[in-house]
HTML snippet that shows the backbone in 3Dmol.js (N, CA, C, O; Angstrom):
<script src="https://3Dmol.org/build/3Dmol-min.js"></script>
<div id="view" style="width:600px;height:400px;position:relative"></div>
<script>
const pdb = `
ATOM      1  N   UNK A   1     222.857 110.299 177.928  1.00  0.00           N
ATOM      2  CA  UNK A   1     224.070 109.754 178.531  1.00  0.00           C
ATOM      3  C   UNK A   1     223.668 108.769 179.626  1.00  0.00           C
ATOM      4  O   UNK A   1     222.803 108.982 180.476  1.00  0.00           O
ATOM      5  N   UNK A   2     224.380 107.702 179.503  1.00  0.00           N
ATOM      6  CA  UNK A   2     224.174 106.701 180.534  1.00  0.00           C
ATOM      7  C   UNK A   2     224.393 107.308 182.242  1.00  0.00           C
ATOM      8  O   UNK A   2     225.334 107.950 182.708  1.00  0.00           O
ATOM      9  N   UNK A   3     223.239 106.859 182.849  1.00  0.00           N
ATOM     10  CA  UNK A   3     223.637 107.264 184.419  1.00  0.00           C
ATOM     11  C   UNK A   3     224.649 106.970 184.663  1.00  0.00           C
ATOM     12  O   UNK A   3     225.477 107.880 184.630  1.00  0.00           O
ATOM     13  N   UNK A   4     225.128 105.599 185.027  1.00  0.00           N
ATOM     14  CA  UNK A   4     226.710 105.057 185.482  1.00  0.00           C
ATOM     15  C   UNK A   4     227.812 106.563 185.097  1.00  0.00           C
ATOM     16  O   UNK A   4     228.448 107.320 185.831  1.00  0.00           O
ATOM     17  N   UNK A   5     227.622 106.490 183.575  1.00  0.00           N
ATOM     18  CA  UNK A   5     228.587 107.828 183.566  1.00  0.00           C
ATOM     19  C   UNK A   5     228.407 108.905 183.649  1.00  0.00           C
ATOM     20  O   UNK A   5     229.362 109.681 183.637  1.00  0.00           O
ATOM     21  N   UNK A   6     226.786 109.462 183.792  1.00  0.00           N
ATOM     22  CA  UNK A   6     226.848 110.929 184.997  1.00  0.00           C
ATOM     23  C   UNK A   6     227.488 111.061 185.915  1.00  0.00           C
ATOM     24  O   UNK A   6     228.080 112.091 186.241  1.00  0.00           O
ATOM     25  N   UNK A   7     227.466 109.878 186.564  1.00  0.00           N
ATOM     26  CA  UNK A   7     228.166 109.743 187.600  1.00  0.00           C
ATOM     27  C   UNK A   7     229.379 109.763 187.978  1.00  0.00           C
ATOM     28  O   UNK A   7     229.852 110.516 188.829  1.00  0.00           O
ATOM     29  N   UNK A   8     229.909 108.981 187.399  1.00  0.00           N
ATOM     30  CA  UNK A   8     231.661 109.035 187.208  1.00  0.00           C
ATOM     31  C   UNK A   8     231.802 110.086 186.843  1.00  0.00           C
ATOM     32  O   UNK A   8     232.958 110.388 187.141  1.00  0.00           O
ATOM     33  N   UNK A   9     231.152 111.198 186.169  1.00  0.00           N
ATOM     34  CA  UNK A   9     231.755 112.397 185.305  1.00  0.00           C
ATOM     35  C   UNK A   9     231.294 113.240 186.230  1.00  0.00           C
ATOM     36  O   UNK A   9     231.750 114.381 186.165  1.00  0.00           O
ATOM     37  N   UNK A  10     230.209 112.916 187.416  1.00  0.00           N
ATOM     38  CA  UNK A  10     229.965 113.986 188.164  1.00  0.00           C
ATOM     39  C   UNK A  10     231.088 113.937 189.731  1.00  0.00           C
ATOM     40  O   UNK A  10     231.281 114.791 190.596  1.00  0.00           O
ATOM     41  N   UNK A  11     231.550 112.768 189.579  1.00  0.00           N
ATOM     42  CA  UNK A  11     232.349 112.221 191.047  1.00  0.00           C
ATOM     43  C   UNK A  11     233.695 112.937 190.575  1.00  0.00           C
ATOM     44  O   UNK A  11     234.316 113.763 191.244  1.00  0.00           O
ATOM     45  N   UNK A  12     234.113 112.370 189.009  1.00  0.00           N
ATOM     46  CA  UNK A  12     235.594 113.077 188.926  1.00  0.00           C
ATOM     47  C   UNK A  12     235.657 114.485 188.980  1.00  0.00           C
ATOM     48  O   UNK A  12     236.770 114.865 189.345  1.00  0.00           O
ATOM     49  N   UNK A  13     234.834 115.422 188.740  1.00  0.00           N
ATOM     50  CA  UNK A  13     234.398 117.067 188.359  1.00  0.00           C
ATOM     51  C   UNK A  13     234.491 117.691 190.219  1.00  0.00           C
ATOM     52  O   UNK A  13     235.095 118.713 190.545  1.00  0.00           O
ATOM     53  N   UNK A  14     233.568 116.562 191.414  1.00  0.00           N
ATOM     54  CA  UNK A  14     233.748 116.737 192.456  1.00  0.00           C
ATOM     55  C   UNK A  14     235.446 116.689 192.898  1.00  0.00           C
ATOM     56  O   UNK A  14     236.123 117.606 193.363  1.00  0.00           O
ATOM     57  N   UNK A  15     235.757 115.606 192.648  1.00  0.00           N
ATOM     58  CA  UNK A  15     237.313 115.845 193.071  1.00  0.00           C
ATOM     59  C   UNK A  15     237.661 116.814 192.618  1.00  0.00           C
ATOM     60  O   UNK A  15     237.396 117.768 193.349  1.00  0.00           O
ATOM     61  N   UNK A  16     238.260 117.126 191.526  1.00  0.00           N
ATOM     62  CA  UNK A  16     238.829 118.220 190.940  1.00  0.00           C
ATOM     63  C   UNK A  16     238.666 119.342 191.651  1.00  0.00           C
ATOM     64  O   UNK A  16     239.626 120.027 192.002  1.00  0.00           O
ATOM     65  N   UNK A  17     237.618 119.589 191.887  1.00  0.00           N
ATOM     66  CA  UNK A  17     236.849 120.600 193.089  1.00  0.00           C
ATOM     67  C   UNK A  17     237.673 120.794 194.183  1.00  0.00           C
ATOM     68  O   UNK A  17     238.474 121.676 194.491  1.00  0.00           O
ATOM     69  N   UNK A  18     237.114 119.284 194.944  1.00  0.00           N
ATOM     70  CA  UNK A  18     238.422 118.884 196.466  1.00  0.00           C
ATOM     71  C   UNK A  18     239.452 119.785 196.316  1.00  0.00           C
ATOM     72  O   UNK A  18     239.668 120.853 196.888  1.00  0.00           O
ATOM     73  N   UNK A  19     240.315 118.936 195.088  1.00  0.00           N
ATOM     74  CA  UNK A  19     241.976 119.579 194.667  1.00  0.00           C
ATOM     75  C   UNK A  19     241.552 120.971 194.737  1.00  0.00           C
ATOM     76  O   UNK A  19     241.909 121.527 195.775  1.00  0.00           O
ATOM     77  N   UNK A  20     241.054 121.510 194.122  1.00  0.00           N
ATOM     78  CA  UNK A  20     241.090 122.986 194.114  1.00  0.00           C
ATOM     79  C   UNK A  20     241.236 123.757 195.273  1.00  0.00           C
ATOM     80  O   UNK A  20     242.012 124.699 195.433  1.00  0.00           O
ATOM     81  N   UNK A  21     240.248 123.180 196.254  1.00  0.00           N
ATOM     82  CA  UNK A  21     239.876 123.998 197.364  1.00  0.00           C
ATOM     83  C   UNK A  21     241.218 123.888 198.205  1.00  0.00           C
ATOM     84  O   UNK A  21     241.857 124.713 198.858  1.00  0.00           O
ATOM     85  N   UNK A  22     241.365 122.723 197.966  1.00  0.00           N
ATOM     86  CA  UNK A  22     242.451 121.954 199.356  1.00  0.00           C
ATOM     87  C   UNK A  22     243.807 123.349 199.151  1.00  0.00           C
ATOM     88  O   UNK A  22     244.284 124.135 199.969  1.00  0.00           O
ATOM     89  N   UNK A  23     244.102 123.091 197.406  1.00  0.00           N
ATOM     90  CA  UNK A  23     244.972 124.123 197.210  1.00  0.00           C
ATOM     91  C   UNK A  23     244.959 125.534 197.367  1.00  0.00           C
ATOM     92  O   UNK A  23     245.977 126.079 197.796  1.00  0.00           O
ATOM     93  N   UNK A  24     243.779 126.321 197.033  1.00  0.00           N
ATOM     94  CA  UNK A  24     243.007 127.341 197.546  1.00  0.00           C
ATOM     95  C   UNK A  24     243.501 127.254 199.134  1.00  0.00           C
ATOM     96  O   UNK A  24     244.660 127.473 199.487  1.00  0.00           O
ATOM     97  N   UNK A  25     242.817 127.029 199.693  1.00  0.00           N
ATOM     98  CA  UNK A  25     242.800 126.682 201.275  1.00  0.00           C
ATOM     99  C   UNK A  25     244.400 127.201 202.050  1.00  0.00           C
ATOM    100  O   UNK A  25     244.629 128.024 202.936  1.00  0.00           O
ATOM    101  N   UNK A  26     245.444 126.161 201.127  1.00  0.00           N
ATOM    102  CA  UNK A  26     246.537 126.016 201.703  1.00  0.00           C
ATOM    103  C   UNK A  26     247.348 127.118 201.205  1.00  0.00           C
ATOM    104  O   UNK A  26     248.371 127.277 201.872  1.00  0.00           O
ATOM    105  N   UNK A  27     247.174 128.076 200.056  1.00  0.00           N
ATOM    106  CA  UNK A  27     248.048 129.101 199.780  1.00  0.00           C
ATOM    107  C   UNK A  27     247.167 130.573 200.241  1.00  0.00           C
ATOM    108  O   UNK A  27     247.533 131.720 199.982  1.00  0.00           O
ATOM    109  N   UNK A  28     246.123 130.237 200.866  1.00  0.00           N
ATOM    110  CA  UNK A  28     245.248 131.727 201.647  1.00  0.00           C
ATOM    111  C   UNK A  28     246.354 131.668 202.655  1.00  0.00           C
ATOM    112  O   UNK A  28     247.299 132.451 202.554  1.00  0.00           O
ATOM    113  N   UNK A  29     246.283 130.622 203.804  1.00  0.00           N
ATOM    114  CA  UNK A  29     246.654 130.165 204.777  1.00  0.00           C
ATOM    115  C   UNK A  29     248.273 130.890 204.706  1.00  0.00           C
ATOM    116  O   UNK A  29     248.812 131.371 205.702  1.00  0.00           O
ATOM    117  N   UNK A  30     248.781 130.863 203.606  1.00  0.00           N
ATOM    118  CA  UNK A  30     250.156 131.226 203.463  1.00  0.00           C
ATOM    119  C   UNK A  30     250.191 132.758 202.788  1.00  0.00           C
ATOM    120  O   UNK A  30     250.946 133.152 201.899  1.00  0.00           O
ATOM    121  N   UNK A  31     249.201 133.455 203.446  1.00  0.00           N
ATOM    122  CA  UNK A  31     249.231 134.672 202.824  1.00  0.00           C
ATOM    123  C   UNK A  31     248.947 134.685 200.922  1.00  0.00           C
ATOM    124  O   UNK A  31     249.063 135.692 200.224  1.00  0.00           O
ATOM    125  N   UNK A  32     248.615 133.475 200.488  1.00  0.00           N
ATOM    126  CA  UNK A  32     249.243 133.428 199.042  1.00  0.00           C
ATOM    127  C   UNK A  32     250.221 133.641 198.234  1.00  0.00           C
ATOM    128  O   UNK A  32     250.291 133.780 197.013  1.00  0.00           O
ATOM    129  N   UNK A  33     251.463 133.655 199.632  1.00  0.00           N
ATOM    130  CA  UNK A  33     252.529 133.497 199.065  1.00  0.00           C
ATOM    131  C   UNK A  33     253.446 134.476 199.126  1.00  0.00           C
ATOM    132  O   UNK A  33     254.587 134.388 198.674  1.00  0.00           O
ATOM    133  N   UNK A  34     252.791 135.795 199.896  1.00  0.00           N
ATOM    134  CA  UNK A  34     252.689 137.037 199.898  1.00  0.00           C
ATOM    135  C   UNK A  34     253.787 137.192 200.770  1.00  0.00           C
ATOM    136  O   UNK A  34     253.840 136.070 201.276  1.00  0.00           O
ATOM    137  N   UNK A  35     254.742 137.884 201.300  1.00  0.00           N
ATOM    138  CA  UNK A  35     255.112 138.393 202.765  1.00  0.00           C
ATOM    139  C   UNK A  35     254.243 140.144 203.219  1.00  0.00           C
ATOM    140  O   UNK A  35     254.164 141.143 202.505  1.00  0.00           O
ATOM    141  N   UNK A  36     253.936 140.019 204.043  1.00  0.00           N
ATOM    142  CA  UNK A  36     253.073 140.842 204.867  1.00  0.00           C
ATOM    143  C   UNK A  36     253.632 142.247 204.143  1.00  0.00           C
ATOM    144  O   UNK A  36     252.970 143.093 203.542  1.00  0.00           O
ATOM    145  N   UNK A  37     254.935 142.213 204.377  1.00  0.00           N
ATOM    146  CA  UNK A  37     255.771 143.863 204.024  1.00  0.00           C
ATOM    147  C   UNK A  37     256.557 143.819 202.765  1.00  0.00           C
ATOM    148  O   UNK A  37     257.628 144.348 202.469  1.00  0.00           O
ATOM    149  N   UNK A  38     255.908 143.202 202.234  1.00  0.00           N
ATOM    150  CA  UNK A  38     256.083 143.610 200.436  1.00  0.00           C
ATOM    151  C   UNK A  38     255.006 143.969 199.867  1.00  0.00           C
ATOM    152  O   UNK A  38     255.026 144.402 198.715  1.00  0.00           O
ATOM    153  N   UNK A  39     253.728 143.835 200.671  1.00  0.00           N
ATOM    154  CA  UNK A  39     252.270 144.150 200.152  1.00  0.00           C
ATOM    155  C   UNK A  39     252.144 144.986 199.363  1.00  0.00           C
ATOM    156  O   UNK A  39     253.099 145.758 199.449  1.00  0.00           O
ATOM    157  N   UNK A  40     251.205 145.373 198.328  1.00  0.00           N
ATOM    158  CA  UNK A  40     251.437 146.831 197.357  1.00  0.00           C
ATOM    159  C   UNK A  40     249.945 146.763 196.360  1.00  0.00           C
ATOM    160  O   UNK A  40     249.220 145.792 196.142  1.00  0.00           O
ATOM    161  N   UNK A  41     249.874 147.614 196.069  1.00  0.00           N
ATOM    162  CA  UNK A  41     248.318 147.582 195.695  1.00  0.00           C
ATOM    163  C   UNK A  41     247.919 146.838 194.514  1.00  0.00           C
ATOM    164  O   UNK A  41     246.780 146.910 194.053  1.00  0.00           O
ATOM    165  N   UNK A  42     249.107 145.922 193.879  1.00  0.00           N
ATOM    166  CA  UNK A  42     248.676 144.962 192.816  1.00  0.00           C
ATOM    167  C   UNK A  42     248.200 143.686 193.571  1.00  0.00           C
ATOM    168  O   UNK A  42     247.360 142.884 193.163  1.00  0.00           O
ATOM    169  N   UNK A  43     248.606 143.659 194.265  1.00  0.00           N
ATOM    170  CA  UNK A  43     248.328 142.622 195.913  1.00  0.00           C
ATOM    171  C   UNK A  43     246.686 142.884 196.355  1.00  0.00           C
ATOM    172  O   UNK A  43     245.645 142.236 196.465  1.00  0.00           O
ATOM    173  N   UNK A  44     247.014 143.802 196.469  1.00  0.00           N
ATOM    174  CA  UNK A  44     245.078 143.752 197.388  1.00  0.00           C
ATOM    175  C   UNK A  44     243.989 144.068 196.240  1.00  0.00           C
ATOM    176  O   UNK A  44     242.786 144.069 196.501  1.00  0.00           O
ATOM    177  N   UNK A  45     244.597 144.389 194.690  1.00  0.00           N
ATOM    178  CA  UNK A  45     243.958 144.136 193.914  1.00  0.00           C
ATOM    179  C   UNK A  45     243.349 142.367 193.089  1.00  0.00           C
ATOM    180  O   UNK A  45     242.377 141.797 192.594  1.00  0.00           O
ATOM    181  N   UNK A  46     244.843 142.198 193.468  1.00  0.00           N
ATOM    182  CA  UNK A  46     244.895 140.285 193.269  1.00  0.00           C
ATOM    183  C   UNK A  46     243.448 139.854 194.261  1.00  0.00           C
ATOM    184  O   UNK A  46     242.361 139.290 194.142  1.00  0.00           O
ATOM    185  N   UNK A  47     244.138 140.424 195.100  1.00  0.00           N
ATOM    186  CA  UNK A  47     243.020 139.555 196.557  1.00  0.00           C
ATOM    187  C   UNK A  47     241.755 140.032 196.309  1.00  0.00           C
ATOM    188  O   UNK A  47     240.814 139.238 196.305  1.00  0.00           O
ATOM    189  N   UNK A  48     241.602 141.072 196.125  1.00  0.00           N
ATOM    190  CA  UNK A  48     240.237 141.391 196.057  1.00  0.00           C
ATOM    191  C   UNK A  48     239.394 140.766 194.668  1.00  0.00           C
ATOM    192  O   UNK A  48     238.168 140.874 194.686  1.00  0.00           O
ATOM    193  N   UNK A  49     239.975 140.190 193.612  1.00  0.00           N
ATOM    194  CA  UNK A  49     239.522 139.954 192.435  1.00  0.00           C
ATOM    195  C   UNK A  49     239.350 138.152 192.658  1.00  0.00           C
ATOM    196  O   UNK A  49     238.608 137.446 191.975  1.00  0.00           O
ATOM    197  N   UNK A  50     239.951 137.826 193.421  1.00  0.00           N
ATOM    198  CA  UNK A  50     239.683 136.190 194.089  1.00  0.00           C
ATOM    199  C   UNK A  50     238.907 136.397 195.165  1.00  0.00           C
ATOM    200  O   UNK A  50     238.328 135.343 195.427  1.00  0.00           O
ATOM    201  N   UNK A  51     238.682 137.072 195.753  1.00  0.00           N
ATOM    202  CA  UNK A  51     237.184 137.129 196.600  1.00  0.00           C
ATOM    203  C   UNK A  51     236.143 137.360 196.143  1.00  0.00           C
ATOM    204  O   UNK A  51     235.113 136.917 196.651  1.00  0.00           O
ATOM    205  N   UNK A  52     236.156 138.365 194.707  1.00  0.00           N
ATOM    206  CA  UNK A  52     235.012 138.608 193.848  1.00  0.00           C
ATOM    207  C   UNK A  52     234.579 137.423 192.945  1.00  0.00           C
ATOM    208  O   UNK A  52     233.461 137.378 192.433  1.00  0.00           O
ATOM    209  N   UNK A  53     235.539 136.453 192.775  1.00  0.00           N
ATOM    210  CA  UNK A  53     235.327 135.043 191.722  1.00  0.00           C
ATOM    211  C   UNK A  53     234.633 134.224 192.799  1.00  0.00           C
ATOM    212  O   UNK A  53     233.472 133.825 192.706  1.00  0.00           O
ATOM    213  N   UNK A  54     235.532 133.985 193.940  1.00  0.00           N
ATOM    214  CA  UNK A  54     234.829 132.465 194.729  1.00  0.00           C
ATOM    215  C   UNK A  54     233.469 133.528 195.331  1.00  0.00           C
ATOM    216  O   UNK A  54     232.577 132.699 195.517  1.00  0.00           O
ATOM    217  N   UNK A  55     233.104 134.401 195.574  1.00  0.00           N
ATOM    218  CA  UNK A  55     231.718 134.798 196.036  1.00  0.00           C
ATOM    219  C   UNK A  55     231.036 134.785 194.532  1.00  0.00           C
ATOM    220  O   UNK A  55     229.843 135.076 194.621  1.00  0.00           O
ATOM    221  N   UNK A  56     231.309 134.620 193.655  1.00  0.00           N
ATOM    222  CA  UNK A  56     230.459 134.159 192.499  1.00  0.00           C
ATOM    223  C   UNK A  56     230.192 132.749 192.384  1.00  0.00           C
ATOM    224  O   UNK A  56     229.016 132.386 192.407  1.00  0.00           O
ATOM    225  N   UNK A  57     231.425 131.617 192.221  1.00  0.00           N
ATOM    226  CA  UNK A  57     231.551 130.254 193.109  1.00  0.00           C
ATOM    227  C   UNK A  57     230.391 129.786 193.850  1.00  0.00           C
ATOM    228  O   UNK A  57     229.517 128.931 193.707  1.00  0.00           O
ATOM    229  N   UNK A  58     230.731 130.714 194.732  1.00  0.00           N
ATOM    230  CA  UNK A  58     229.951 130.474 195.965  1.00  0.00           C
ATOM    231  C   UNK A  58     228.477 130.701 195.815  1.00  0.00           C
ATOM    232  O   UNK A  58     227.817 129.803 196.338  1.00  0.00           O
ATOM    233  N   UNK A  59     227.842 131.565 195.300  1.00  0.00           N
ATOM    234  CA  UNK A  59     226.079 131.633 194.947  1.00  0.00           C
ATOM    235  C   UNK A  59     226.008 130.696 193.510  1.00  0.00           C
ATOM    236  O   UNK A  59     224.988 130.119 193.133  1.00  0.00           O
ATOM    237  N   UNK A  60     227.348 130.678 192.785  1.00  0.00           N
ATOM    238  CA  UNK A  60     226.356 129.163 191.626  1.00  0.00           C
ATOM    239  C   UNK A  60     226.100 127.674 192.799  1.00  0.00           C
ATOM    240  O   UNK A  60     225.214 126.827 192.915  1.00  0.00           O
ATOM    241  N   UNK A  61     227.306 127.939 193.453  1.00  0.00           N
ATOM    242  CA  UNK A  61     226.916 126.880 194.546  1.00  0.00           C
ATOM    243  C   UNK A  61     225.588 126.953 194.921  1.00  0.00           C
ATOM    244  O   UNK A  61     224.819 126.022 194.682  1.00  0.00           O
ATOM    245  N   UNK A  62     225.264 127.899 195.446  1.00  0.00           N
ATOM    246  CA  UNK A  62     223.666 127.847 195.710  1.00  0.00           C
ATOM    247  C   UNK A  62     224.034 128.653 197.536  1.00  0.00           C
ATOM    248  O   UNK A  62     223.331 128.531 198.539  1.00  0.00           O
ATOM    249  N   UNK A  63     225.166 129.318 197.411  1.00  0.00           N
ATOM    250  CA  UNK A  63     225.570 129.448 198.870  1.00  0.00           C
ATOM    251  C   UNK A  63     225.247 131.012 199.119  1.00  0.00           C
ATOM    252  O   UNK A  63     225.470 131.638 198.083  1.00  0.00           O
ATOM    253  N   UNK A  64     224.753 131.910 200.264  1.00  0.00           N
ATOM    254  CA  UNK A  64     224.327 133.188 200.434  1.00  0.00           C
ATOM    255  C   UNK A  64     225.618 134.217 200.367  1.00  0.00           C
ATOM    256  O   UNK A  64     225.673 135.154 201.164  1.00  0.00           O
ATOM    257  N   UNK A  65     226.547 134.027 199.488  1.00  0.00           N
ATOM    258  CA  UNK A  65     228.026 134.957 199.303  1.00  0.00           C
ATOM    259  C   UNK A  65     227.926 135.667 200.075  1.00  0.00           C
ATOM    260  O   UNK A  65     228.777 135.465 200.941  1.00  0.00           O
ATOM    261  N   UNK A  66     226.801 137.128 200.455  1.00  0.00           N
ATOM    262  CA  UNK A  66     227.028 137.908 201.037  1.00  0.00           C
ATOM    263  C   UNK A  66     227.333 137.701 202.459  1.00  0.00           C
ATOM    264  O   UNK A  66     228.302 138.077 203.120  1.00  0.00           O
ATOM    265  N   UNK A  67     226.073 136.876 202.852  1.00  0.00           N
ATOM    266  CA  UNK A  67     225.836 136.423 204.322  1.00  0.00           C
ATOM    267  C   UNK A  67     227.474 135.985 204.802  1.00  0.00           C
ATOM    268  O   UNK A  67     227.873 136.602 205.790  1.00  0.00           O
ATOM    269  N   UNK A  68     228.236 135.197 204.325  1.00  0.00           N
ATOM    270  CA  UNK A  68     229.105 134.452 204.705  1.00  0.00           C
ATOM    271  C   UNK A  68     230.402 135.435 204.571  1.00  0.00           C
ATOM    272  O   UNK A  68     231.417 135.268 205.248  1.00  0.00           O
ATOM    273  N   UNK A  69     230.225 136.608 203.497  1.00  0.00           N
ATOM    274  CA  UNK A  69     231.348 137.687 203.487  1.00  0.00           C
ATOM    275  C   UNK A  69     230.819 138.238 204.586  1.00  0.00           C
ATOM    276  O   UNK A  69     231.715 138.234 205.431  1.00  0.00           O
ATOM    277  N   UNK A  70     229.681 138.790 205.103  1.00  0.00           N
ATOM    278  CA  UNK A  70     229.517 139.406 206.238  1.00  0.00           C
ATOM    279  C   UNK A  70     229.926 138.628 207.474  1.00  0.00           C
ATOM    280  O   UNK A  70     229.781 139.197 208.557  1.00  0.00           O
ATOM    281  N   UNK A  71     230.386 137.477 207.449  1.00  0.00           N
ATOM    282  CA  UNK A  71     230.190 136.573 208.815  1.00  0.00           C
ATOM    283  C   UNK A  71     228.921 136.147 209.137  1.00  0.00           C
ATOM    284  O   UNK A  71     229.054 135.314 210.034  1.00  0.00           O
ATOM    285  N   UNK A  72     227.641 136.307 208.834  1.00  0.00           N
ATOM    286  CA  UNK A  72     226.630 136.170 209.549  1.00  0.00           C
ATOM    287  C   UNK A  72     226.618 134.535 209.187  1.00  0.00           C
ATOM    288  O   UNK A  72     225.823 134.013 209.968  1.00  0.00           O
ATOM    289  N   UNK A  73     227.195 133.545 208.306  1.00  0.00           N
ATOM    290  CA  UNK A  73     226.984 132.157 208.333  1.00  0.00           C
ATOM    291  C   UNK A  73     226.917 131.521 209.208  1.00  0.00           C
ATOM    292  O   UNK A  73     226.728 130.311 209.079  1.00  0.00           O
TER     293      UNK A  73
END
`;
const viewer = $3Dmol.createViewer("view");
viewer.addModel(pdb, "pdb");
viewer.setStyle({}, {cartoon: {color: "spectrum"}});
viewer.zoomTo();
viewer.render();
</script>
């Protein structure tokens, strides 16, 4: 495959990314949508199964998942 279009195919794959996170980002921020006192254990099962994906995310990234779930980043 031509470089020029590694590139483009690696720049558009990065955005997509951006979008993701930005959206990620902005519905944590909002509880995900959640209200606090409707919480119920399909809820902290949700949550807990999206913390188990992006800490997978996160080490193909090449990033220390644990370290950064612990805080120590």
């Amino acid at each position: 495959m031509d470089n020029q279009l590694i590139i483009a195919d690696f720049v558009m794959h990065k955005e997509c990314i951006s979008r993701l996170l930005r959206n990620l980002t902005a519905i944590n921020e909002d509880h995900l949508g959640f209200a606090p006192e409707t919480l119920n254990d399909a809820h902290l099962g949700t949550i807990r199964k999206l913390q188990h994906e992006l800490e997978k995310v996160a080490e193909l990234a090449g990033l220390d998942a644990q370290s950064i779930v612990e805080g120590d980043d």
